[in-house]
N, C-alpha and C positions, 0 to 999 in steps of 0.2 A: 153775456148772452149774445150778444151783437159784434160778434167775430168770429173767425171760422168759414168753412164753408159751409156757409147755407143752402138746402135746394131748393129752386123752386119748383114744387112736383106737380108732374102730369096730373091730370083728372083722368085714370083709367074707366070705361065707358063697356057697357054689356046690355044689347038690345037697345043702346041711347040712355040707358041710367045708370048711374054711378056704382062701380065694379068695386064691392067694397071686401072682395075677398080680395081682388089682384091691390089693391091700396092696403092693404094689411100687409100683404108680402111686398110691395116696393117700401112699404115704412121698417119692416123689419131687413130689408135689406140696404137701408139707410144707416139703422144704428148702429148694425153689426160693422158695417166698413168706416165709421165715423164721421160719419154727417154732424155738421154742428148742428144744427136745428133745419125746422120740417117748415116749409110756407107756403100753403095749399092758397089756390084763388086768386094766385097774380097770371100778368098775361099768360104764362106757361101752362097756367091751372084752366086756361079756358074761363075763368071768371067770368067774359063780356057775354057767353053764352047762355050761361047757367041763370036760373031763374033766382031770384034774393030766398026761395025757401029753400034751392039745392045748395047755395051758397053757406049759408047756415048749416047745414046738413053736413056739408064736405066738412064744415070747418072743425065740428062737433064730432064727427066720424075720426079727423086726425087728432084730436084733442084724446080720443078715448083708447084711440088703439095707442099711442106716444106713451100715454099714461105717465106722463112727468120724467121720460126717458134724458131726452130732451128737449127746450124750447120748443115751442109752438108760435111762429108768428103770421096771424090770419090777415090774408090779401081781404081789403074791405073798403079800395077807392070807387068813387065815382062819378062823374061829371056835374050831379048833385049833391050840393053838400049835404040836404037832408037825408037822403038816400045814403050816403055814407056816414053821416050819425046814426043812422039805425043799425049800419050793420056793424060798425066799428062797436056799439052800444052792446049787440049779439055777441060779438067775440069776445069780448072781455068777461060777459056773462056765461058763455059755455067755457071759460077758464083758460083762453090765450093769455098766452106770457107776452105779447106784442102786436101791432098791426102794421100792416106796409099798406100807405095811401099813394096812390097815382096824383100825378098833377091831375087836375080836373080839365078830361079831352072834350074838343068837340066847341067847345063855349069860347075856349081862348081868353081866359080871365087876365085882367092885368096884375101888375106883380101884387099893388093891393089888391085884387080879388084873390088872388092865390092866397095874400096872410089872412086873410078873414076869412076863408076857407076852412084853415088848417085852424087858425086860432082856435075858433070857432068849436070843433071836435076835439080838439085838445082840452080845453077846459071843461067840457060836457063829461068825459069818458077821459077818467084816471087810470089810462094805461100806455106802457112805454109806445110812441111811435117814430116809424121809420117814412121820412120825406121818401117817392121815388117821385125821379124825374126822366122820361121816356120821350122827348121832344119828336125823335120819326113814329111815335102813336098817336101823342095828343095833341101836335101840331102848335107846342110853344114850349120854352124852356123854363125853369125856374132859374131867376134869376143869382148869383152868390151873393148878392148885399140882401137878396129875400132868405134865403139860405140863412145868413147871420142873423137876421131879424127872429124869425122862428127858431131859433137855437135858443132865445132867449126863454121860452115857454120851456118849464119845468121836463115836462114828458116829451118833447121832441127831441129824438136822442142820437139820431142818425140821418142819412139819406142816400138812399139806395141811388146812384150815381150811373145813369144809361145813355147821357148825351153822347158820348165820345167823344170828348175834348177833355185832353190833358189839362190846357187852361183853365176850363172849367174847375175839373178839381184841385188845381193848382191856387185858386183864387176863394174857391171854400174855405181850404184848410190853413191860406193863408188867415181868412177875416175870422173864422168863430174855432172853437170848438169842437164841435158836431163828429160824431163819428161817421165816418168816408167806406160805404160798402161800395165793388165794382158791381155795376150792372151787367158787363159786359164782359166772358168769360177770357176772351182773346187780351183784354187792359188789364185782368188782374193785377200779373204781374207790375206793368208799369205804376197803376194807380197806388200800390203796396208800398213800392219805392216814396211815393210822396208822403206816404202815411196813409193810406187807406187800412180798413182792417182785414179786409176780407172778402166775401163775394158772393152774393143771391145769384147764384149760378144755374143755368141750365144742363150744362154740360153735366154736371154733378147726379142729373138724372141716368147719366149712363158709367160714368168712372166716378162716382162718389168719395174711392179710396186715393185714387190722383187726385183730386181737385181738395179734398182733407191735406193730405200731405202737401201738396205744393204750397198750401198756404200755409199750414203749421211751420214748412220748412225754413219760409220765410220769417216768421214771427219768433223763431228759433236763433234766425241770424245766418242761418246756412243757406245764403242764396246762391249758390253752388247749385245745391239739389233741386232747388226751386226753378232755378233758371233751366235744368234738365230735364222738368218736369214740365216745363210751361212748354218749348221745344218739341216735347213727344206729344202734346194734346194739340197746339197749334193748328194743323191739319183738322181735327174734329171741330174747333173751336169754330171753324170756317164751315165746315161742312155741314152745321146746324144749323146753317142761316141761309143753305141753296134754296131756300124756300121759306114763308114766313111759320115764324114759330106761332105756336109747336108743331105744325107738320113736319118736322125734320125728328126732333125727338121721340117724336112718338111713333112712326116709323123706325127707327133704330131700336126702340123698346120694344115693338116686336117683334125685328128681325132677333132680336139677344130670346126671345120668347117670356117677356116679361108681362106685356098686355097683349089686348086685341087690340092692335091701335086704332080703334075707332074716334073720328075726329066730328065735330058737329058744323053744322053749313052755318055761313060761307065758308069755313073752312073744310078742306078735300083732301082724297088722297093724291100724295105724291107721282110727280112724275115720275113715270118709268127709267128715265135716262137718269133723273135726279136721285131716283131711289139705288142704283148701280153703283153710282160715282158715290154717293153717301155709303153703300154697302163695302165698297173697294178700300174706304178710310177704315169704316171700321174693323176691316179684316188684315189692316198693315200695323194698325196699333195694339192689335191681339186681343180686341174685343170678339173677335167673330172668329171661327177656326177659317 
């Protein structure tokens, strides 16, 4: 279940509430191109926005339209652990096959507040989870000897890997276990090479079929194709981040006319210059005519 690419999907938005006709058709345009699995409510998903009963709602919304397609793993961190035992406790109940927890931002917990975080929810809510570690969000890293420590817990079963340091994940995969997702679409590739599986990708919200295949290619052994693959995304992989996500993808998902990219404050619409230069990428890699 925890390899492949995974997307982490937009939260499409209509009059400010959740667009759940245009989320039907970005799901069915997930599985048709072979998305490994659906992960509504991480940073991508706008989660920080969304109130704990739309959160719920999204995650229940992707649970039913999936209908056991494939995997389902509900974004359900947050800077309180309470507050993320209730909603990680909701996902598993509306029928996620998995959960992606964020470090806990804002608090700056030490590496023991981090395992007694995670423990914590782990033993409460018997379902698979996925460590992320997002260090420029939450303004601390998880540590890899905390890394190996939480491997030890039954259900921790991966960690979505967004620091950007090869190191980093060099020194994971040296200590435990743990399955090694990239965070970060531009590292796929290298992070694959050390052994990572795969990748909770953004990018995947607009080439779902490239970011499938680059990764299958690799896990195939043909990094030939992969390495040709990663090469022709490169330029988007970059041009998703001229501004903070997701205002770059959701902008692009409307230029393809997939959503109304409506974005919730503080996050805004795109610069104009930014929206050009991002349109210019996507018209050289044959997303755009």
């Amino acid at each position: 279940m925890f390899e492949g690419s995974i997307v982490a999907i937009v939260t499409p938005f209509e009059d400010g509430k959740i667009d759940k006709r245009r989320l039907s058709e970005l799901i069915e345009f997930h599985i048709s191109e072979g998305t490994s699995a659906i992960l509504p409510c991480g940073c991508t998903g706008e989660a920080a926005t969304l109130s704990h009963q739309e959160q719920k709602h999204m995650i229940k919304l992707v649970i039913d339209i999936v209908n056991e397609r494939v995997p389902v793993i509900a974004g359900t961190g947050s800077n309180s652990t309470e507050e993320a035992l209730v909603l990680t406790k909701s996902a598993k109940e509306a029928g996620a096959d998995g959960a992606l927890l964020i470090t806990p931002y804002y608090n700056k917990p030490t590496p023991e507040g981090q395992y007694l975080h995670y423990e914590k929810i782990a033993k409460a809510v018997d379902i698979p989870i996925i460590l992320y570690n997002v260090p420029s969000r939450t303004g601390i890293s998880i540590l890899p000897q905390t890394v190996a420590r939480l491997s030890k817990i039954d259900n921790i079963v991966a960690i979505k890997e967004a620091s950007g340091s090869i190191d980093q994940v060099n020194a994971i995969i040296d200590l435990c276990d743990i399955i090694v997702l990239s965070g970060e679409d531009a590292l796929t590739l290298p992070m694959m090479a050390l052994g990572a599986k795969g990748v909770i990708s953004v990018a995947a919200n607009v080439v779902p079929k490239h970011m499938a295949m680059m990764v299958k290619s690799f896990l195939d052994g043909n990094l030939e194709e992969s390495r040709k693959i990663h090469f022709k995304l490169f330029p988007l992989f970059k041009a998703l981040f001229y501004e903070t996500n997701p205002i770059p993808i959701k902008t692009a998902l409307g230029m393809m006319g997939k959503i109304d990219p409506q974005l919730r404050l503080p996050l805004c619409e795109m610069r104009k210059e930014n929206a050009e230069r991002l349109r210019r990428v996507l018209t050289d890699i044959g997303i755009l005519s």
